[in-house]
N, C-alpha and C positions, 0 to 999 in steps of 0.2 A: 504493500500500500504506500510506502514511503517514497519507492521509487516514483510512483502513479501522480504522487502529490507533489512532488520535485520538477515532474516535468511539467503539470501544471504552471507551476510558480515560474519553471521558464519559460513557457510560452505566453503565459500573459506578461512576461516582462518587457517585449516588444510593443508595447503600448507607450504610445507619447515617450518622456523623456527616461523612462526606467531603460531604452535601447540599448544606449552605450554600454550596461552592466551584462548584456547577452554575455553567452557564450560563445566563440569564433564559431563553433559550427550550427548556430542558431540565430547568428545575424546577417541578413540578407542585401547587407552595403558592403560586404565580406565579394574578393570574388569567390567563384563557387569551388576551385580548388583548394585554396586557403582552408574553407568551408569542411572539405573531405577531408585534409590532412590533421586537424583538428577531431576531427569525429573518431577519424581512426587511430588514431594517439587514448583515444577514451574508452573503447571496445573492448572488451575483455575476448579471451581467445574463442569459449563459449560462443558468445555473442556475433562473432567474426564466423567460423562456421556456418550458425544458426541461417544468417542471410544466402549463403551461397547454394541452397538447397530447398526443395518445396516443404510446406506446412501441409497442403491439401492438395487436392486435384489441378485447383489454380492457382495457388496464392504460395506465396514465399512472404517469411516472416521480416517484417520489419527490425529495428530495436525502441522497443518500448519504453525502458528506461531512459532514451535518450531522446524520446518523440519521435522517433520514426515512425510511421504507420506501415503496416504488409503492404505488400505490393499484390495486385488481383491483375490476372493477367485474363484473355477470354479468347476463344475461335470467334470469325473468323473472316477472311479477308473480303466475304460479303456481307455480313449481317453480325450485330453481339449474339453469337451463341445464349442460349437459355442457362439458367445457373443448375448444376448439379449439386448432389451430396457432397461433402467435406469429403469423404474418402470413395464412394465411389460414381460409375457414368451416370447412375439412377437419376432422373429431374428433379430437382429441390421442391416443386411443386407452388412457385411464386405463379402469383397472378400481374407480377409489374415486370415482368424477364420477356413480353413480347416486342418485337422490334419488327421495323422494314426491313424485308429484303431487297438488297441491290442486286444489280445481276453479277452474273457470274464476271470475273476477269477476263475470258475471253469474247466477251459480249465489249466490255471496256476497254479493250483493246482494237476491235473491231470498230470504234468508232475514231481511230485514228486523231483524237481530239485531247490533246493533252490538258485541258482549260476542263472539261468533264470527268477527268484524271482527279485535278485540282479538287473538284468540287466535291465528288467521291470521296478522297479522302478527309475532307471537311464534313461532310455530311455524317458519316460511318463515325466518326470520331467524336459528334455533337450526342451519337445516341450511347458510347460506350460511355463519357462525361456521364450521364444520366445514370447509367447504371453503376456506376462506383468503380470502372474498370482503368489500367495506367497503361497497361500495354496489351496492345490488338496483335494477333499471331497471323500477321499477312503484312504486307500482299507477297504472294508465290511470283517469280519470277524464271523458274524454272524452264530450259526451252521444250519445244513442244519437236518430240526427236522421229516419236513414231506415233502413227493414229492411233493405237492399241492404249495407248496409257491411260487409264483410267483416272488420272486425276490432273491430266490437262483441262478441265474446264476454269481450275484455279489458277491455272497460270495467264500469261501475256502473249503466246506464239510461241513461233518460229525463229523469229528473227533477232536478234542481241540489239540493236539499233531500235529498233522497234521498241522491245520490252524496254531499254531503258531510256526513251525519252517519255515514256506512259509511265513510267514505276517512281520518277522522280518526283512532278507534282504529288502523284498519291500520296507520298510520304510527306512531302512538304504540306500538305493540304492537314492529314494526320494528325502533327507533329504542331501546326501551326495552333490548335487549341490545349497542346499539353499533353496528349495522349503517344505512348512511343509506337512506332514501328517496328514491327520484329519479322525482317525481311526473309522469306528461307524458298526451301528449303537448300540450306548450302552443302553442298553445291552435287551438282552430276546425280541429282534425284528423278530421273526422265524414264524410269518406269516404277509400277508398283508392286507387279508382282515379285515374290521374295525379296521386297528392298529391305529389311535385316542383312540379309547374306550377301548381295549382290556388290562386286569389288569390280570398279572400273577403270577399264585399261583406256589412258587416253593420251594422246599427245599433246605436248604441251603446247602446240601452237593451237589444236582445237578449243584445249582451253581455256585458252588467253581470247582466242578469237572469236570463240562460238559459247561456251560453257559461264563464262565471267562477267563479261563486261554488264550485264544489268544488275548484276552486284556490288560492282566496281565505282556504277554511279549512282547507288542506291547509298556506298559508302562516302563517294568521294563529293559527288552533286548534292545531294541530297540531306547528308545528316545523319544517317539512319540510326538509333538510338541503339537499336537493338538486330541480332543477327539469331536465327534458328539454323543450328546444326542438322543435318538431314542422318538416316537412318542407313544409308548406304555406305561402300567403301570408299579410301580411294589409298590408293599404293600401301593395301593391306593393311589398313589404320581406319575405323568407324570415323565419320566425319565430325563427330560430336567431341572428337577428340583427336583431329588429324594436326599433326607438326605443322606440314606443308600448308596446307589450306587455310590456317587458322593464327599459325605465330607465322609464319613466311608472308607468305599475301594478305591475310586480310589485315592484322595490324601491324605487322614488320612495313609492307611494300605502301597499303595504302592508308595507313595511319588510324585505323580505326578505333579510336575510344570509346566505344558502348559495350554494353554487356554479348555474351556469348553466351546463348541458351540452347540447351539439347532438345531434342524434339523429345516428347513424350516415352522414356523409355529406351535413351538413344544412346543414354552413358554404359560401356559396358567395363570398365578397366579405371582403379583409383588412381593409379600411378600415370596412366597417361594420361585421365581429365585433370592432374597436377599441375602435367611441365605442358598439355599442349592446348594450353588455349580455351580450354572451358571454362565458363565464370558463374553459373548458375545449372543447377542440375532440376528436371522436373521428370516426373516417374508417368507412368500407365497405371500400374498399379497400385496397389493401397499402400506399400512401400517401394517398389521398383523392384526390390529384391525377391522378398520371401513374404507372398498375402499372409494376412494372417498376422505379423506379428504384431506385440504390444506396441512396441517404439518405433511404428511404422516407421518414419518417415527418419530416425535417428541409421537405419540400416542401410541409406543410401551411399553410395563412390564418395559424395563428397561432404558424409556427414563422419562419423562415431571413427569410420576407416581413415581417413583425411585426417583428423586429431588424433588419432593413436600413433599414426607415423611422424605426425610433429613432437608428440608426447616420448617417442622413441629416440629423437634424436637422427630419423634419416631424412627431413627435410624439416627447413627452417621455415619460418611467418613470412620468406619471400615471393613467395610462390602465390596463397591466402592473400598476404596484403595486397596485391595487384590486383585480386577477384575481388575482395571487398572494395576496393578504390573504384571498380568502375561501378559495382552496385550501386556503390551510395550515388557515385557521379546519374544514375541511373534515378536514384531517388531525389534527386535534387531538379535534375528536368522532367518529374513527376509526379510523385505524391508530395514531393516537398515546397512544389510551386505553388504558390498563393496566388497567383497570378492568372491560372486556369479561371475562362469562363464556366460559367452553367452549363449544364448539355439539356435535349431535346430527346423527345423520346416519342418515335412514331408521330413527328411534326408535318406539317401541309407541305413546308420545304422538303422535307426527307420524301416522301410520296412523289415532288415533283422532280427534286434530281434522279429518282431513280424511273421514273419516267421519259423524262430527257436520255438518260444515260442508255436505255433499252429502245428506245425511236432511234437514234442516229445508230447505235449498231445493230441492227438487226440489219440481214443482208439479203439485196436481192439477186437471186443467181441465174435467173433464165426469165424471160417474159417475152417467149412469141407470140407473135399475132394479139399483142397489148390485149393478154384476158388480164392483168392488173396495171389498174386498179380495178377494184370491182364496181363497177355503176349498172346501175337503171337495173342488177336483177330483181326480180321478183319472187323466185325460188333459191334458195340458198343452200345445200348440204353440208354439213360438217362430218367428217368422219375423222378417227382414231380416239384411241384411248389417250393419247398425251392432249386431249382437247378438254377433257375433263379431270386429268391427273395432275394433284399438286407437287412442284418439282423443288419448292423454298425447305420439304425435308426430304432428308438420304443424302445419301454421296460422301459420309464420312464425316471428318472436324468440322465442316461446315454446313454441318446441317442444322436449321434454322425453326424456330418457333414463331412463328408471323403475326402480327395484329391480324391481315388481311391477304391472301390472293387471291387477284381477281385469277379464273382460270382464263385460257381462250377463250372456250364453247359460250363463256359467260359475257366476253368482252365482244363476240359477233353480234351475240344477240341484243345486245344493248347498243351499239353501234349503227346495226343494222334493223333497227326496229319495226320500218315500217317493210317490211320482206317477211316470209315466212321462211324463219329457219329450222330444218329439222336436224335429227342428229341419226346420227348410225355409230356404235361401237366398232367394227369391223375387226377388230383382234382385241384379245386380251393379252396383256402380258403381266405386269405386276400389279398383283392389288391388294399390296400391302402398303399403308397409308401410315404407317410411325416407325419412329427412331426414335431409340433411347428412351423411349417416355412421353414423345410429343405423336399424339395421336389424332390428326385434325382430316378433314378434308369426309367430303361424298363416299358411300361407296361402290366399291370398285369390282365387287365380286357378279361374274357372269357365270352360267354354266353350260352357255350355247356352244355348239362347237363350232370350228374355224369357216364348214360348207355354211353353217347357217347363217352365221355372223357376215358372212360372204357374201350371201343370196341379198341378204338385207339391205347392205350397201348397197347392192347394185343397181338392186331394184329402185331405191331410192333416188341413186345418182341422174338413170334416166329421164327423173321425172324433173329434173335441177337443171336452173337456168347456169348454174357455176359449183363444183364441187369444189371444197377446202378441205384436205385431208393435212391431219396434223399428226403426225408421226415421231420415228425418233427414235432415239435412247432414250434415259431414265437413269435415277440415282441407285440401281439394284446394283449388285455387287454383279462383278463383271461387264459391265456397261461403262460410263460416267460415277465413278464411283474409287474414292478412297480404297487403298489396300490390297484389289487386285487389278490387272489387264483385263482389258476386252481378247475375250477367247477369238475373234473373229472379226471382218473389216466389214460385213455386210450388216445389213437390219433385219434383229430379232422377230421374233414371234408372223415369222412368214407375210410380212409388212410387203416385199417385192413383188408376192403373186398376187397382192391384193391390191395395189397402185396397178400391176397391167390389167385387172379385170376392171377397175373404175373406171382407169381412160379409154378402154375401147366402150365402156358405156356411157360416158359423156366426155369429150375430145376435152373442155373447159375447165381440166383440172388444173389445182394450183396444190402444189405439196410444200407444207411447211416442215422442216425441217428441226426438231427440239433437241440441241447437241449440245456437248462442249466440243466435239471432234466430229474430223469429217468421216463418212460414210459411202460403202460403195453405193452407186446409181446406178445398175445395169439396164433403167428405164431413163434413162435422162433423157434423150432423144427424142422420146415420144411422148412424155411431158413438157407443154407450153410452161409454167411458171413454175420456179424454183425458190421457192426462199430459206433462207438459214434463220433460227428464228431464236437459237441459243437457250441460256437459261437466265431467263430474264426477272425474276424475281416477285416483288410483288403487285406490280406494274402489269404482268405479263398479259392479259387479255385487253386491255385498254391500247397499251404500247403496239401489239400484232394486228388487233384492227383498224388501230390508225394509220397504219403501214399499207393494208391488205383494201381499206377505203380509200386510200388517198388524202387522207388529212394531212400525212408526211409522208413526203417524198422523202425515199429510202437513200441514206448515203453511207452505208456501211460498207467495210472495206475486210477482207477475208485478213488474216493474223497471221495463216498458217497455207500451206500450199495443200488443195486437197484433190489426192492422185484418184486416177481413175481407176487404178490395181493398187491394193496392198506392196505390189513387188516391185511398182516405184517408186519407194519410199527406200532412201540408202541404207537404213538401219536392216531392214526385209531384204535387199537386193544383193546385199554382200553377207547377207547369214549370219549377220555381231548382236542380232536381237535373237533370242531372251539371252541367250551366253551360254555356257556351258559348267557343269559342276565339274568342282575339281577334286581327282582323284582322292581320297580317302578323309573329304573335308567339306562341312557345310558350308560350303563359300562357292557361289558361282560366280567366273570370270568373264565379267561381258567387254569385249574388244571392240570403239569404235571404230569400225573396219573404214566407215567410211569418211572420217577425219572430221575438217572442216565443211565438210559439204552435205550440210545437209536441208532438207527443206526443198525452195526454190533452186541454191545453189546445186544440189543434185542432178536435179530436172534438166537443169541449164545445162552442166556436164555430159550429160547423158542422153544429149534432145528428146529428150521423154517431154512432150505435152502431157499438161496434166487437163483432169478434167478441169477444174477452175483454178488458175493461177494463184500464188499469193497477192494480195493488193486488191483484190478482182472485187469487184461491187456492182452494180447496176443501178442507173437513175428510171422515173419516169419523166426524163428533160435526156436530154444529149447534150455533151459537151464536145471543142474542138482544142485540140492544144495545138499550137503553130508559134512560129518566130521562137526558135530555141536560139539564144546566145550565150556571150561571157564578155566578160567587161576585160579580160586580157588573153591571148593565146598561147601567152608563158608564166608559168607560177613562179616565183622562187623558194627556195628551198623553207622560208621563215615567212613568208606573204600567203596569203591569203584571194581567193577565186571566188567572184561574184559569178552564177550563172541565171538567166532570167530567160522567162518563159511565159506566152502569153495564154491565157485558155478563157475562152468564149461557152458563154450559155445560149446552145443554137437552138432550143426548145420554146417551149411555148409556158412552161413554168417555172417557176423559181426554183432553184435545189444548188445540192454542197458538192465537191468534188475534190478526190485528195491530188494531190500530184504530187509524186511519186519520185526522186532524186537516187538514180543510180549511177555509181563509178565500176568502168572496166580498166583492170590495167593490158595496155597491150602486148606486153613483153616483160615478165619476169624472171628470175634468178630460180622464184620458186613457185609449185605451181599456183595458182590463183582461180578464185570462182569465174563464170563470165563475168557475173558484176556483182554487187553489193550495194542493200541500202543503205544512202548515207544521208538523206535528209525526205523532210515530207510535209506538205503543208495543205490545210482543208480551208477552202473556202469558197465560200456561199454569194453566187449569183443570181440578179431579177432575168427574165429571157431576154435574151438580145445581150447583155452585157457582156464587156469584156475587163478581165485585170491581171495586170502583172504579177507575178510572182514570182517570188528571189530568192535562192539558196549560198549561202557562202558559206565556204568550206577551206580548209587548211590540212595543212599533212598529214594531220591522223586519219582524213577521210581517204588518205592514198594508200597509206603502212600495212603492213602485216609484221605478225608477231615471229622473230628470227630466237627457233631453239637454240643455235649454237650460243649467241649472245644472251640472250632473253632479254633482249629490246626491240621494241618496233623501228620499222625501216620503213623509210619512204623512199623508193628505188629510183632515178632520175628516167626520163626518158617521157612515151607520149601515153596517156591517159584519154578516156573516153566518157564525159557526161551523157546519160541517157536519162529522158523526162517523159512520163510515162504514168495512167492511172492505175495502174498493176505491172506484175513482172514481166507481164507478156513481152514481144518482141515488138519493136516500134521503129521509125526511120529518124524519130525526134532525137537527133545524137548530135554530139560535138564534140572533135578532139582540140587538146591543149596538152602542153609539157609542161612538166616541172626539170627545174633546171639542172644543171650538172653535178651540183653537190650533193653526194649521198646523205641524208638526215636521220639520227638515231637517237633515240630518246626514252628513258623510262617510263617520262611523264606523260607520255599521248594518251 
């Protein structure tokens, strides 16, 4: 009680003139490392442990005696997770833990708009403030390597260029109300199946060039408070505790001062979460160790084990005091800011960014013979079960307790009100409607079989002026889904035979699409309109039918390149997915066989056309891009390359359009992609307009990452700007040189 009354007496001593008598680590004219070195001078060894390991499911303990508050951390990079029990997943059973869901990250990244990034992470962070939470466990940055990954829909793409000009606002947007970002999974987490075991063999130029960089600016851009270790290997070392990845790169090379947190259960070894770079350990289970015991959470790597070996005499307080230093530095940009606003909770704004945010990405991928938008019908069909299935729960840590989603079927009919719309089931696939304890949503249970379910649609579809079939994936395990891979690249529950029997009964079909990942279309052809329609949160019926009515003109731009075969995809093409076990040991070794090239860049290598490029989107306007120039046709080696590009809105409506900035090099040392993006900018024309738009760029846009050195190189010789609404292949090109002096540099 003395302690309790103590820190009383010091915190109200920050009142008017009693300030001066603070304590250094409880005056706030202090700077804030003065502040740490002070607190930690005051810690007892106890106490110094205590913080670098969890209390409960989410919370690590503060110091009490010294007014620290816990630290409460939550899932996830779409929506505040629902609060659970102290020790296990079970739902605590609040009635105030309901939040907006956002859409998924790749739905936010599909909208190529970094200023919605911004706002996203302002929004999300307004409603964790409300909820008592300091650090958000997202946004995922992870690249998107092969379709199959199940837990790409949390990520940002394909692209490193891409994810980190999206990943920076988020965080900054985050981080701007007080709330940290705890950016992961770090690093080479790009499948899920067996990702415990999985140890990956990669080159260093992939990942420097491919695997990093939206980490790099997540640390070095951006701020990032906070880093999650991922669950995977890399050069036979858990990431949660890798030398290389953690004391080399992330705070040796790029200075990173925030805490290092394991993913759920990710610490497996005391001695290496010591010396390599872990700062905070958090469990899965009711202790990480052994369920079950008394002193749960005392059984952790870096609890009771971590002070017995200090208590021993084989490691010193040097090791601890660097992890407590950045805690508290952690609590200081956190629970210890007074300075934090209010937060919001399920507010009109939050409703509307995440509406916003689900209209610009949603994507359109085919519209022949303009069946969208839909006008003048007066028969309407809906089919699929993803038209009535709630997709804001499943899919893993992110799965979501919602005030509200609107479904599709809900958002047509209200849309489309004065039409008669009917519904057909057409497949069942899952209908199971809860996770963890959150049990919401229609139900879902049919017992017709697939002919009959079949017959129904069809019959139906004939009698419709426009069918909408809303299909997909799902948050079930093996789909879109935490934990495991998709067993397959095609659409479950015999989705394909029943798209070719709707369109040969009414030609008018429009298939929406409900993903985080692309999907085979062995009917693409034969279907007029395509749309990708993502997992768009709790928006998602409002958002699809103002897309599918015409209210908004669709300016969504693909994240990810989605191949027409599974086996043009590098990771499938060269056999390095899933990997292979290694003799007499549970550890499989997955080889990125195919390097740096993956995505687009494969395609390009390979001249594989894919079914829809990366960048790839569709207006109901047309745009023209023409007059590509540069404001010099020699760089020098420290200068800088203005290129401009005009593009016209040649339609008859208003809409947005990204243009797209790629560099080819045309002769290098080492091999090199066709080209790479290096810039991208969206913006929104009345019909008939035209405007300029500007990309300048400098040597890092030219470099690649040289193993022998391990520095980027900007090679002299002639270079190729390509300006373009996707990766497609375009004539809009211009060459320029950079001048004779080789350039090499740590810092690009």
């Amino acid at each position: 009680m003395k302690n309790y009354i103590l820190t009383l007496v010091l915190l109200g001593a920050s009142v008017g003139s009693q300030a001066q008598s603070l304590p250094v680590y409880l005056d706030e004219s202090k700077p804030v490392e003065q502040r740490i070195d002070d607190a930690l001078a005051r810690m007892t060894l106890d106490e110094k442990i205590a913080v670098i390991h969890a209390q409960s499911k989410f919370s690590s303990p503060g110091v009490k005696r010294l007014g620290f508050p816990d630290l409460w951390t939550d899932d996830g990079p779409h929506g505040v997770r629902p609060d659970v029990l102290w020790d296990e997943w079970v739902q605590a059973g609040q009635t105030n833990d309901s939040c907006v869901a956002f859409p998924a990250l790749t739905c936010l990244t599909a909208t190529w708009n970094p200023c919605l990034s911004k706002l996203y992470g302002e929004s999300l962070a307004e409603e964790a403030l409300y909820r008592g939470k300091q650090v958000m466990l997202g946004p995922g940055v992870n690249i998107n390597r092969t379709p199959l990954n199940g837990r790409n829909f949390e990520y940002m793409g394909e692209d490193p260029w891409l994810a980190s000009r999206m990943v920076v606002p988020y965080i900054q947007g985050l981080q701007s109300k007080g709330i940290a970002a705890c950016v992961k999974h770090y690093a080479l987490n790009n499948d899920e199946e067996y990702r415990h075991q999985v140890n990956v063999i990669v080159s260093d130029r992939a990942l420097h060039e491919i695997y990093l960089p939206a980490f790099k600016a997540a640390v070095q851009e951006a701020g990032a408070w906070a880093i999650m270790g991922s669950y995977n290997l890399y050069q036979n070392q858990h990431n949660c505790h890798n030398k290389t990845l953690l004391n080399k790169i992330l705070k040796q090379d790029w200075g990173f001062d925030g805490v290092v947190i394991s993913d759920w259960g990710g610490c497996h070894n005391t001695e290496e979460a010591i010396t390599n770079g872990l700062d905070l350990e958090f469990g899965s289970w009711t202790d990480g160790l052994t369920m079950g015991a008394t002193n749960a959470y005392d059984n952790y790597y870096l609890a009771l084990a971590y002070k017995k070996l200090i208590q021993e005499g084989k490691y010193s307080t040097k090791e601890l005091d660097e992890k407590v230093r950045r805690v508290l530095r952690l609590f200081y940009r956190t629970t210890m800011n007074r300075q934090r606003p209010f937060g919001f909770l399920c507010s009109e704004s939050h409703y509307e960014a995440a509406l916003k945010i689900a209209q610009e990405g949603i994507v359109l991928l085919k519209n022949n013979r303009q069946v969208l938008p839909v006008k003048n019908a007066k028969r309407i069909l809906v089919v699929g079960e993803n038209a009535i299935k709630m997709m804001t729960v499943g899919g893993g840590s992110s799965s979501l307790k919602v005030q509200k989603e609107i479904l599709p079927l809900d958002g047509i009919k209200a849309r489309f009100a004065d039409a008669e719309v009917d519904y057909a089931r057409g497949y069942v696939g899952d209908t199971i409607q809860s996770y963890n304890g959150v049990t919401i949503g229609r139900s879902l249970y049919d017992l017709r079989s697939a002919e009959e379910l079949t017959a129904e649609a069809v019959a139906k579809a004939k009698k419709a002026d426009v069918v909408i079939f809303i299909g997909g994936l799902n948050k079930s395990d093996y789909q879109d889904c935490e934990g495991h891979d998709r067993k397959a690249y095609g659409l479950p529950y015999g989705q394909d035979q029943l798209i070719e029997a709707l369109v040969k009964a009414n030609p008018n079909l429009v298939y929406v699409n409900i993903s985080g990942n692309a999907v085979a279309m062995p009917w693409a052809e034969k279907v007029p309109a395509i749309v990708q329609g993502w997992f768009v949160g709790s928006e998602a019926g409002e958002a699809l039918a103002s897309v599918l009515a015409g209210d908004v003109n669709p300016s969504g731009k693909l994240p990810f390149t989605w191949y027409a075969r599974l086996e043009d995809c590098g990771a499938h093409a060269t056999g390095s997915y899933p990997g292979t076990w290694r003799e007499g040991h549970q550890i499989i070794d997955e080889t990125y066989k195919e390097d740096i090239f993956v995505g687009y860049r494969w395609t390009d290598k390979q001249n594989i056309k894919p079914l829809f490029p990366f960048g790839y989107g569709l207006s109901y306007t047309t745009f023209e891009v023409s007059n590509l120039r540069a404001d010099k046709r020699e760089m020098t080696a420290d200068g800088k390359l203005t290129i401009s590009v005009d593009v016209k809105n040649t339609g008859s409506i208003a809409g947005a359009e990204v243009l797209q900035l790629y560099i080819s090099d045309s002769k290098s040392s080492q091999p090199r992609p066709v080209k790479e993006l290096k810039g991208f900018k969206k913006v929104t024309l009345a019909p008939g307009e035209t405007q300029q738009v500007d990309f300048t760029i400098d040597r890092s846009a030219l470099s690649f990452y040289d193993e022998q050195t391990g520095k980027w190189i900007a090679e002299p010789g002639e270079f190729v700007a390509i300006v373009n609404n996707s990766s497609a292949p375009t004539k809009n090109r211009i060459r320029f040189i950079l001048s004779s002096k080789t350039v090499q540099s740590n810092n690009l």
